[in-house]
MITIVO-292563 format. One line per field, with one value per residue (C-alpha): x, y, z. Coordinates in Angstrom, 1 decimal. Layout:
BEGIN
X	[X,...]
Y	[Y,...]
Z	[Z,...]
***
This chain:
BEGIN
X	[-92.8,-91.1,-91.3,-89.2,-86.7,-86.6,-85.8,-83.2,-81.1,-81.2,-79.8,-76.9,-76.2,-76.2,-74.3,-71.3,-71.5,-70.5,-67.7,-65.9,-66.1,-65.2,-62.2,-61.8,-62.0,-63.0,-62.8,-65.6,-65.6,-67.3,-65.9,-63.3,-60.6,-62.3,-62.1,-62.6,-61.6,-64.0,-64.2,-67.0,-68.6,-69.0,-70.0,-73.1,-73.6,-73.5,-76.1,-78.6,-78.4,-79.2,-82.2,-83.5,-83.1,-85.0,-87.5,-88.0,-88.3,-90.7,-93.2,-92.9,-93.7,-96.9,-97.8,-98.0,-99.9,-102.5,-102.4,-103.5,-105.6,-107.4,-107.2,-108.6,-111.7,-112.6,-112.5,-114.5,-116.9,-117.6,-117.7,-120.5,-122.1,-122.4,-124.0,-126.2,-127.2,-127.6,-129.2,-131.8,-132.8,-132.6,-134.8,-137.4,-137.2,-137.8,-140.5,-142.3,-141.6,-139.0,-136.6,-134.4,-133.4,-133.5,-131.1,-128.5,-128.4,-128.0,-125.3,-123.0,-123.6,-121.9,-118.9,-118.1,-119.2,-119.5,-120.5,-123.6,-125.7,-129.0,-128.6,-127.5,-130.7,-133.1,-131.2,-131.6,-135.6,-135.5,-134.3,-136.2,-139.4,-138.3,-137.5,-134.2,-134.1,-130.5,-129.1,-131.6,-130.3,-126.4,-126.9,-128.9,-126.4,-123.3,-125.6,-126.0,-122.5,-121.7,-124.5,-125.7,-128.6,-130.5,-133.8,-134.4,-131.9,-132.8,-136.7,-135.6,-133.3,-136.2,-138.3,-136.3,-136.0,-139.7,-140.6,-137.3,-139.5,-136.8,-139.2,-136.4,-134.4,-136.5,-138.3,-134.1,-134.1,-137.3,-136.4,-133.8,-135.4,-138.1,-134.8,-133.8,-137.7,-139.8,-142.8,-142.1,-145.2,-143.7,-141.7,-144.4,-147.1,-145.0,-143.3,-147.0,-147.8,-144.8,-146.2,-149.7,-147.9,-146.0,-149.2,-146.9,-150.0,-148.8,-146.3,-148.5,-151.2,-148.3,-147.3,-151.0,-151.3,-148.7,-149.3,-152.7,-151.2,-149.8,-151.4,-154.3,-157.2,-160.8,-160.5,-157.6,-157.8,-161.1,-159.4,-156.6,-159.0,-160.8,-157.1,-156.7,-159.9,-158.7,-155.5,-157.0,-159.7,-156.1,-154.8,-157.7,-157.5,-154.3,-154.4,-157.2,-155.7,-152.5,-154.8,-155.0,-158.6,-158.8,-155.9,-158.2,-161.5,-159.6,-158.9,-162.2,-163.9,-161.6,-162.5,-166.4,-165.8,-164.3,-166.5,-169.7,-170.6,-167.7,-169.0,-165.5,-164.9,-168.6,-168.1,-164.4,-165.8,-168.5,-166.0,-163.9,-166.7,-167.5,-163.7,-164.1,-167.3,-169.4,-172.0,-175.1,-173.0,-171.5,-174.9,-176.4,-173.5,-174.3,-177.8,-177.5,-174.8,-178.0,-179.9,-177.3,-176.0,-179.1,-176.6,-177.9,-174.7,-175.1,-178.4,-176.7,-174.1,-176.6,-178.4,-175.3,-174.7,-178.8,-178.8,-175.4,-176.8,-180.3,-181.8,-183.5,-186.9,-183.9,-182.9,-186.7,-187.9,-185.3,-186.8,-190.3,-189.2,-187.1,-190.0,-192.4,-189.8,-189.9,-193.1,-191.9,-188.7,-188.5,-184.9,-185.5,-188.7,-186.6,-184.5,-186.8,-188.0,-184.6,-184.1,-187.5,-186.5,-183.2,-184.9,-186.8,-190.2,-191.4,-195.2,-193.9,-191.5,-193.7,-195.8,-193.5,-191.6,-194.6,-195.2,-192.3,-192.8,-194.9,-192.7,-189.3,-188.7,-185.6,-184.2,-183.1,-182.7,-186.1,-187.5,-184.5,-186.1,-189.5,-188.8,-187.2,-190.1,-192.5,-189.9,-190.5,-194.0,-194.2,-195.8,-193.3,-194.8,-194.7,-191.2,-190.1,-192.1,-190.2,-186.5,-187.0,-187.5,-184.3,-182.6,-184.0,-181.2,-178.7,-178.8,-177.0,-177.1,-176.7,-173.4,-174.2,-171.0,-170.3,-167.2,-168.8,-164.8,-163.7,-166.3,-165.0,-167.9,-167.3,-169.2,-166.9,-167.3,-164.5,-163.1,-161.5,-161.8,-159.9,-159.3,-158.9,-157.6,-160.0,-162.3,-165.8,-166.8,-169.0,-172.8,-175.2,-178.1,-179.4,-180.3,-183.9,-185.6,-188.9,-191.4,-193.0,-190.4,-187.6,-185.1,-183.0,-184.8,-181.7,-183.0,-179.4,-177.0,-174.7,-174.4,-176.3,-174.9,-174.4,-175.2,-172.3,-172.7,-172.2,-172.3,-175.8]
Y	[34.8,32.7,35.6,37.7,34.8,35.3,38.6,38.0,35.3,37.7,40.7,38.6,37.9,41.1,41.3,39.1,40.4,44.2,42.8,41.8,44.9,47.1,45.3,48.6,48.0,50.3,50.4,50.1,51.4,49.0,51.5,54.2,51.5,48.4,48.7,45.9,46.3,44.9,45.1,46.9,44.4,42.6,45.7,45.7,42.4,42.7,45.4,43.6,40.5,42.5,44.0,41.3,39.9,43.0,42.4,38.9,38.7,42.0,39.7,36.7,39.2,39.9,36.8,35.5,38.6,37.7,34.1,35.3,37.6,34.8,32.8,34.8,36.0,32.5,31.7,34.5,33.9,30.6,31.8,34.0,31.1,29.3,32.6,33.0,29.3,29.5,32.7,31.6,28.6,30.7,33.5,30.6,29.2,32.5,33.1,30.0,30.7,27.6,30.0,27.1,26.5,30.0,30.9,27.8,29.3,32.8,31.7,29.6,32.9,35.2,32.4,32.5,36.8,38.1,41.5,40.1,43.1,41.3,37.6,40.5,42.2,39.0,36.8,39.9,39.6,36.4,37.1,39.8,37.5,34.6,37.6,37.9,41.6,42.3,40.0,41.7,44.7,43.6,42.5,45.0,47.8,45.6,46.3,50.0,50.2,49.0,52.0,54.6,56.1,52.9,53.3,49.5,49.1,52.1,50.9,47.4,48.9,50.8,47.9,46.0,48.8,49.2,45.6,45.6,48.3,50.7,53.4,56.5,55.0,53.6,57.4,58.3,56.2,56.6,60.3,59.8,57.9,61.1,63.4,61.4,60.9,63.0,61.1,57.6,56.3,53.6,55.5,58.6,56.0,54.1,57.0,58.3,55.0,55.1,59.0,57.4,54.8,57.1,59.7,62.0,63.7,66.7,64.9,62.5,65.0,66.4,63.6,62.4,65.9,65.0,61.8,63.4,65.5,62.1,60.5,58.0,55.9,57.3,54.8,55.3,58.6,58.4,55.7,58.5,61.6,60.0,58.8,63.0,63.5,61.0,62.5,65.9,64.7,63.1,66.1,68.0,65.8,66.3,69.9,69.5,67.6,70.2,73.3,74.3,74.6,77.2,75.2,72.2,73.9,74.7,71.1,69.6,72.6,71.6,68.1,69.1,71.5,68.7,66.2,67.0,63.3,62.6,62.2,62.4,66.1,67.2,65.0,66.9,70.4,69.5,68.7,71.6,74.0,71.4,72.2,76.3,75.8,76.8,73.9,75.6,76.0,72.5,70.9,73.6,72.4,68.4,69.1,70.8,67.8,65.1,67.3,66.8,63.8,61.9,59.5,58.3,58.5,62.1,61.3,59.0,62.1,64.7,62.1,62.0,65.6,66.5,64.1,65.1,69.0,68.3,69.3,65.7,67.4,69.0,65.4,64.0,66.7,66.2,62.4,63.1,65.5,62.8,60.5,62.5,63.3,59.1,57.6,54.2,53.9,51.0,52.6,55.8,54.6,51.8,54.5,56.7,54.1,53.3,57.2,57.1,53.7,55.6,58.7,56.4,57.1,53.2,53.8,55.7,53.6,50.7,52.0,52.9,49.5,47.7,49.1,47.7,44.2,42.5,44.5,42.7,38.9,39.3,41.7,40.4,44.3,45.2,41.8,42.9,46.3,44.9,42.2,45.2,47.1,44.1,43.6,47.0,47.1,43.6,41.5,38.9,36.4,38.9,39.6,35.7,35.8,38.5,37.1,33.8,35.8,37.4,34.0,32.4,33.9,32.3,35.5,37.9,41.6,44.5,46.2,49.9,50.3,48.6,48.5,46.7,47.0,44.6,43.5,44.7,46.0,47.7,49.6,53.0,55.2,56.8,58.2,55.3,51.9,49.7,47.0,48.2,51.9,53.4,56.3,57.1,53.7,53.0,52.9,52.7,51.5,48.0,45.1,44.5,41.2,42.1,40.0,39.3,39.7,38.5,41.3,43.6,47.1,49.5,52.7,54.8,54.9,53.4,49.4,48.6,47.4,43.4,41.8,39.8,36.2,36.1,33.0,32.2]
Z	[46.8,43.9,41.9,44.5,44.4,40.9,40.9,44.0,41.7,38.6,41.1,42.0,38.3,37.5,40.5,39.4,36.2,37.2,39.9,37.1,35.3,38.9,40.6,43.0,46.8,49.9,53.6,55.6,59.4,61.6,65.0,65.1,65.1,63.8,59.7,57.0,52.8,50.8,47.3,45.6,44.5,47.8,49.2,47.1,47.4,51.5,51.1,48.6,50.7,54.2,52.2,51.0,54.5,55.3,53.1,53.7,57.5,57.3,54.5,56.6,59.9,57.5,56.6,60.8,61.4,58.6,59.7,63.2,62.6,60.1,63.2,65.6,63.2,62.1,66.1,66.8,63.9,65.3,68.6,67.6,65.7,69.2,71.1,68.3,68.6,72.8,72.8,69.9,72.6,75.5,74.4,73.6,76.5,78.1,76.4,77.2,80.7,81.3,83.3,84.6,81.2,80.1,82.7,82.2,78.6,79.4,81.6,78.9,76.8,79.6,80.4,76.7,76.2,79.7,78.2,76.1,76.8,76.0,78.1,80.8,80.0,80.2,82.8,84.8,84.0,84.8,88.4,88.9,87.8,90.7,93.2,93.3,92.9,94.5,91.5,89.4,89.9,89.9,86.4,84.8,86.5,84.6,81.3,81.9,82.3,78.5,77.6,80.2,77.9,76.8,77.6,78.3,81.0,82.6,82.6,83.3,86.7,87.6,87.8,89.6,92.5,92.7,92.9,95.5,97.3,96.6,95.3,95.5,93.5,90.9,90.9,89.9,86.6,85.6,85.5,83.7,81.1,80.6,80.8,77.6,75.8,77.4,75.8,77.1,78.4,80.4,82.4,83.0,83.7,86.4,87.6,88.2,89.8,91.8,93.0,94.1,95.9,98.1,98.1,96.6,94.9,93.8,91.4,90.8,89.1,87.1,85.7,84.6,83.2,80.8,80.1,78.9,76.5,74.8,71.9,73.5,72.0,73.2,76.2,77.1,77.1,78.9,82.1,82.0,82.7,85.3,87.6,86.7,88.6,91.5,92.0,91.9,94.8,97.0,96.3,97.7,100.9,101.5,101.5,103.3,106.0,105.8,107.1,103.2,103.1,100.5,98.2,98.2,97.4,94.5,93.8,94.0,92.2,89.5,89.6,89.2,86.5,84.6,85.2,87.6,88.0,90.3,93.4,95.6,94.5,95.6,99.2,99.7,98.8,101.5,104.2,103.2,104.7,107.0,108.5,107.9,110.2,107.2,108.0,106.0,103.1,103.3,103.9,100.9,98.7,99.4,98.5,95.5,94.6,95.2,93.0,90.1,90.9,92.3,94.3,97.3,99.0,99.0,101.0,103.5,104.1,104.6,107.2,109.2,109.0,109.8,112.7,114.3,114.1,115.6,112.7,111.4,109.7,106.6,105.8,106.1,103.6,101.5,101.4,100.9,98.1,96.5,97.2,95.3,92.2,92.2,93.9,92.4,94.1,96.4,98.0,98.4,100.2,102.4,102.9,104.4,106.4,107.7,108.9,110.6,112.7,113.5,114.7,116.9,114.7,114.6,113.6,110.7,110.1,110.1,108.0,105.2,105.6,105.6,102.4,100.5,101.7,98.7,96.3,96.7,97.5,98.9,101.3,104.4,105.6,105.4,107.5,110.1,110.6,110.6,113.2,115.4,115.3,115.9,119.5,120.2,119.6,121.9,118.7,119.2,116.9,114.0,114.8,114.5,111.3,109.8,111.8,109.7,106.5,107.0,108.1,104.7,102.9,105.3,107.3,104.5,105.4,103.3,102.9,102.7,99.9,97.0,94.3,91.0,89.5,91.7,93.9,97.0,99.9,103.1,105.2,105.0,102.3,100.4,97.5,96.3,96.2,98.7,96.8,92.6,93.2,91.0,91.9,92.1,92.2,94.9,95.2,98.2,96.2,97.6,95.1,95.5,93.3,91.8,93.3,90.3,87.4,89.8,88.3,90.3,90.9,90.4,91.2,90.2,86.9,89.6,89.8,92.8,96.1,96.5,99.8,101.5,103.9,106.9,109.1,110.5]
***
């Protein structure tokens, strides 16, 4: 600046010098008839001053700008030093699971940035963690808005509409998010949970088909195989229950040739003939499934079936060839002895019973039977005897399934578990104690069945 006024002072010298030198005036038109002479060298001087004018106002003009804009960045600068400083504590306390605080925080960081994508991100967390999904959602929709293709808010909105219960539209952004990385496993997983949840099976099993294809550890890869064989069983069922009978044989055949051991897939091709009327080849089909399988559930079904078609002496020689494939087997044999009381056989029944007493301690089942045969038979001080074996236990009774996952029982078979989800879990084999080692006698490569109280 002091430099400029140098020149300006030396320009007017120069100036003055020259109007001596030029004494000549001129007219200058301000309007058609408004004129003024001036001489030459005023002229010049009028003309250097209005530019340095110019000049001047247009540096100073500059200067406020840069003194602004200074302003403004050292404002913003320590504006950001503050949302660094709340979000730093916020973010802690969110992670320590203080949401009271974490949200007061993330709230001073939206008053002072109301387009902080990530307090937007975790205060809507926070809400959707204490069940406020409509705010939830109000936020994390305000965060998309700033970037419609982030994968985070789209998997964050999506969880917020299923915990809302809103599964349509959580299926909407999950898509999107496999529209934009068709590998994400968080969104193909919970899309295919979301799929299960509504029973929408055939999605379902093309979804867990590609999740497959993904890049798994051995277990994972392994859990992931076996929900393939569940969905593929539900998908069977359904079909089945559509009319579709040939659709689902196709389904459970599948499931077999995948893995033979699962014991859904052998039950729904069963009932698949068992609904074309194909009873022989059902009934064939369970009993070649006992012979691979060797699960005692398949025995339980065919015992149903055998009894229901009048033909009892098929299930009972299935049994007694079971029986002498495995002489020592203490359920097969209670089994046995359990079909004979049913078919109203009570010597034989008796007899094999009777049998298994001083091989188990415990197992209230077997004294129930026996004390029911003893008040048939009229012995009804043998059948007190036996009734107060079975009370010793504080009257528990054998619950014919068992989940070990989960330990869930109940007395209706199926696919899947009630209570975990998973497949192929339950077992019908009883837990028997050793008399004289006192360890459980399980009789299958399934975990054994537990025995639930009741009240006495």
């Amino acid at each position: 600046m002091s430099l400029f006024i140098l020149l300006f002072f030396a320009l007017m010298a120069v100036a003055g010098y020259f109007s001596t030198l030029n004494t000549g005036s001129v007219v200058f038109h301000v309007s058609p008839d408004t004129s003024f002479e001036l001489s030459i060298t005023a002229l010049i001087l009028f003309s250097t001053a209005l530019g340095g004018v110019l000049v001047i106002t247009s540096f100073g003009i500059r200067e406020i700008k840069n003194l602004f804009t200074n302003w403004k960045e050292t404002r913003r600068k320590k504006r950001n030093a503050q949302v660094e400083a709340y979000y730093t504590d916020a973010v802690n306390a969110y992670l320590a699971k203080r949401y009271r605080d974490a949200t007061s925080l993330f709230k001073k960081i939206l008053s002072i940035d109301p387009n902080h994508y990530n307090s937007l991100l975790r205060l809507g967390k926070i809400h959707r963690i204490e069940r406020n999904f409509n705010e939830a959602i109000r936020l994390h929709r305000k965060a998309r808005s700033y970037d419609d293709q982030n994968i985070e808010v789209l998997l964050a909105l999506s969880h917020d509409l299923e915990d809302a219960e809103r599964f349509e539209e959580a299926m909407q952004f999950l898509n999107e998010v496999i529209e934009l990385d068709g590998t994400n496993l968080t969104a193909l997983v919970r899309l295919r949970d979301i799929s299960m949840q509504l029973q929408h099976w055939e999605e379902a099993h093309g979804l867990q088909e590609k999740i497959l294809k993904l890049h798994l550890s051995d277990t994972d890869k392994d859990k992931e195989h076996l929900k393939l064989l569940g969905i593929k069983y539900e998908c069977g069922k359904q079909l089945l229950k559509k009319g579709d009978a040939s659709a689902a044989r196709r389904q459970f055949k599948s499931a077999i040739k995948q893995d033979k051991t699962f014991l859904p897939a052998h039950i729904g091709l069963g009932d698949t003939h068992f609904s074309e009327g194909k009873t022989k080849v059902a009934a064939a089909l369970l009993e070649k499934s006992y012979e691979m399988t060797g699960d005692l559930i398949l025995l339980l079904r065919l015992e149903d079936f055998f009894i229901e078609t009048g033909e009892p002496e098929r299930i009972l020689k299935i049994y007694h060839e079971a029986i002498d494939k495995n002489r020592h087997s203490i359920v097969l044999k209670f089994y046995l002895g359990k079909l004979y009381y049913r078919l109203e056989m009570i010597d034989d029944a008796f007899d094999t019973l009777v049998e298994l007493e001083p091989q188990v301690e415990n197992f209230p089942d077997l004294y129930k039977i026996i004390g029911n045969i003893h008040v048939r038979r009229g012995d009804l001080a043998f059948a007190v005897d036996a009734f107060k074996k079975g009370l010793k236990l504080k009257n528990r009774i054998m619950v014919p399934f068992y989940c070990p996952k989960c330990d869930f029982h109940t007395v209706e078979w199926s696919g899947r578990c009630g209570r975990c989800g998973d497949w192929n879990t339950y077992s019908a084999t009883p837990v028997l104690v050793d008399k004289g080692s006192r360890q459980s006698l399980i009789e299958s490569p399934y975990v054994t069945t537990v025995m639930e109280e009741t009240t006495p």
